[in-house]
C-alpha positions as MATLAB code, in Angstrom:
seq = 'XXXXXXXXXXXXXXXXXXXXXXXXXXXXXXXXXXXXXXXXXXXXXXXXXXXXXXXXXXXXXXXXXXXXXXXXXXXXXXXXXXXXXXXXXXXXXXXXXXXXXXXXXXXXXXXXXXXXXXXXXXXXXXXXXXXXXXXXXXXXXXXXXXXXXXXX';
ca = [
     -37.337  -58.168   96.736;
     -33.609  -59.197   96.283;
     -31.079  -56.381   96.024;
     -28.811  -56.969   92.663;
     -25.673  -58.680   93.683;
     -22.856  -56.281   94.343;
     -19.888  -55.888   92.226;
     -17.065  -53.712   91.416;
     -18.355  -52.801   87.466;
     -19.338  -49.225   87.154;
     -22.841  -48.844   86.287;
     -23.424  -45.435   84.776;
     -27.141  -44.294   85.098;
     -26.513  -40.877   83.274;
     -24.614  -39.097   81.120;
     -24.184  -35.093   81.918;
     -21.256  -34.480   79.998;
     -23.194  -35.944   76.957;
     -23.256  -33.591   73.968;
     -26.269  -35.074   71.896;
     -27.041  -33.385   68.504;
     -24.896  -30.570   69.230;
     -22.231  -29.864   66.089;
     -18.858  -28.992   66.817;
     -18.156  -24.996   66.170;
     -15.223  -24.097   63.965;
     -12.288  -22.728   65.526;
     -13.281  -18.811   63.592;
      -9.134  -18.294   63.449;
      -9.321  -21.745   61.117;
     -12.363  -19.944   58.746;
     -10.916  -16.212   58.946;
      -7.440  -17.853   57.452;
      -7.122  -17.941   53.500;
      -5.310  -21.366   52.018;
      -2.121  -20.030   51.667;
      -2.406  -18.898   55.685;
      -3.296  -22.814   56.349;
      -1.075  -24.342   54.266;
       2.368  -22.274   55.682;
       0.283  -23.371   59.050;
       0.189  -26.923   58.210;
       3.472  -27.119   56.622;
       5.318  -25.396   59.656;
       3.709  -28.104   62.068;
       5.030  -30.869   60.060;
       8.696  -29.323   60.458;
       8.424  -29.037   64.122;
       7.424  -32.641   64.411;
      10.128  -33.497   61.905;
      12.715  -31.437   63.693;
      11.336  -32.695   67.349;
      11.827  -36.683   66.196;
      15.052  -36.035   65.048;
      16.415  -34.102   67.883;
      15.421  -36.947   70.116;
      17.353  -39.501   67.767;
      20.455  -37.052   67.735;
      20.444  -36.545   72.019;
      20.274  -40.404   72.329;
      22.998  -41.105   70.543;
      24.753  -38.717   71.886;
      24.285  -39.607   75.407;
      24.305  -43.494   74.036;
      28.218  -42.505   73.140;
      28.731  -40.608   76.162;
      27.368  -43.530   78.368;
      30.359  -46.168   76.463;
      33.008  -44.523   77.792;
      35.620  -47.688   79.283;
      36.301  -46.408   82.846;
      36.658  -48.506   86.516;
      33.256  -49.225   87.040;
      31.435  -51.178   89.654;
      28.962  -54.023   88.288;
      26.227  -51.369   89.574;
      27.416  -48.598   87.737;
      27.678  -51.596   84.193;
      23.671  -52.191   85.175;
      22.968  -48.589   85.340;
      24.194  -47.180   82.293;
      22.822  -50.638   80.686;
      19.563  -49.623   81.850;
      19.790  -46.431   80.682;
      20.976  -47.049   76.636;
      18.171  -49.324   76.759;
      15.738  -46.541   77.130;
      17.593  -44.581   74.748;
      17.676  -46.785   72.230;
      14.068  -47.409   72.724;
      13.366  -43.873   72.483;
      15.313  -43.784   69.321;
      13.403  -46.762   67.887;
      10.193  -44.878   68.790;
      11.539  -41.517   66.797;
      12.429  -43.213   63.955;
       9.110  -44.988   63.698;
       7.742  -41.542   64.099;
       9.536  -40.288   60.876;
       8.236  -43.583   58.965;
       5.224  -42.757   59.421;
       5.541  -39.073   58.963;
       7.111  -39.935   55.893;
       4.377  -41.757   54.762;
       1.728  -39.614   55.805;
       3.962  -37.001   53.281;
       3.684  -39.568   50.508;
       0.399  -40.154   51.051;
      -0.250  -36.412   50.648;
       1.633  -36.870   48.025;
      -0.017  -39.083   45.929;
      -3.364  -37.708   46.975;
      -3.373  -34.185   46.348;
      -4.587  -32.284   43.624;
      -2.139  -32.494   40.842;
      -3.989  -29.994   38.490;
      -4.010  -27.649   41.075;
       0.022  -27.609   41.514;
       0.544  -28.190   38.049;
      -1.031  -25.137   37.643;
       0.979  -23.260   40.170;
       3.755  -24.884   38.696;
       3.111  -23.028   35.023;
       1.892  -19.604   37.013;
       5.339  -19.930   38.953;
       6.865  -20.347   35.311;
       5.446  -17.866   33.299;
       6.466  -15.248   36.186;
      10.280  -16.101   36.168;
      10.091  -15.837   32.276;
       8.227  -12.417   32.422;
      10.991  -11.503   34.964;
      13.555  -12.906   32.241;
      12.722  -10.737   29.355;
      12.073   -7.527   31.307;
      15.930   -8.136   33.178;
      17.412   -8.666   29.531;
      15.413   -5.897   27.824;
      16.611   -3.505   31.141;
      20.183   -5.443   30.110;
      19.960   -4.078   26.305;
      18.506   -0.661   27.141;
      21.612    0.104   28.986;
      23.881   -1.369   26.388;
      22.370    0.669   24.148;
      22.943    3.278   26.138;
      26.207    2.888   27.129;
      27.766    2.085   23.578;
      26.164    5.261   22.351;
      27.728    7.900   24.472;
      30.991    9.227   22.468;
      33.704    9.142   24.593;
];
């Protein structure tokens, strides 16, 4: 019998890291944590990505700045600091595409979350501050009353 030619394609003939019909657990932290919990969660990741982008767009044009500076300089010294506000700028193109699309990722949310819902904690968030309102002004006239009653 002829052996199969030999080539350099990888030819698996098992797979023992294979996970077949096995469902992934859920992290227990994520089930123990109540939607409020996961929300301030969620919403405190976005910041750090929002505040991580834009850090990166403020260094690079900082160092962009620092790197225009008109000195004597050698034509290796020019190439150099060429080179290197490329990359910056390049970085600085990637970190603003990274807020596009976290921005639209936000609208997205946006536009496909659950309006009733924070309509209702909209009115629940109202009806507090008023409740809060008349108790302050009632406290306000109780101690008007008070005070223009004492005889002086």
């Amino acid at each position: 019998m002829a052996e199969p030619p030999q080539t350099d394609v990888s030819r698996p003939s098992a797979l023992p890291t294979a996970k077949l019909l096995q469902r992934p657990t859920l992290n227990q932290a994520l089930v123990d944590q109540n939607s409020q919990d996961y929300l301030d969660a969620i919403e405190e990741e976005w910041n750090k990505k929002l505040d991580a982008e834009v850090d990166i767009l403020v260094d690079g044009m900082v160092d962009i700045v620092s790197l225009a500076s008109i000195a004597d300089k050698d034509k290796f010294r020019i190439a150099q600091e060429a080179f290197q506000a490329e990359m910056r700028a390049e970085s600085m193109v990637r970190a603003a595409n990274s807020l596009l699309s976290i921005t639209h990722s936000l609208k997205l949310l946006l536009l496909l979350s659950d309006e009733a819902q924070i309509a209702r904690w909209r009115d629940e968030e109202i009806k507090q501050v008023r409740q809060e309102k008349s108790e302050a002004q009632q406290k306000v006239a109780a101690l008007l009353d008070e005070l223009f009653r004492r005889p002086v």
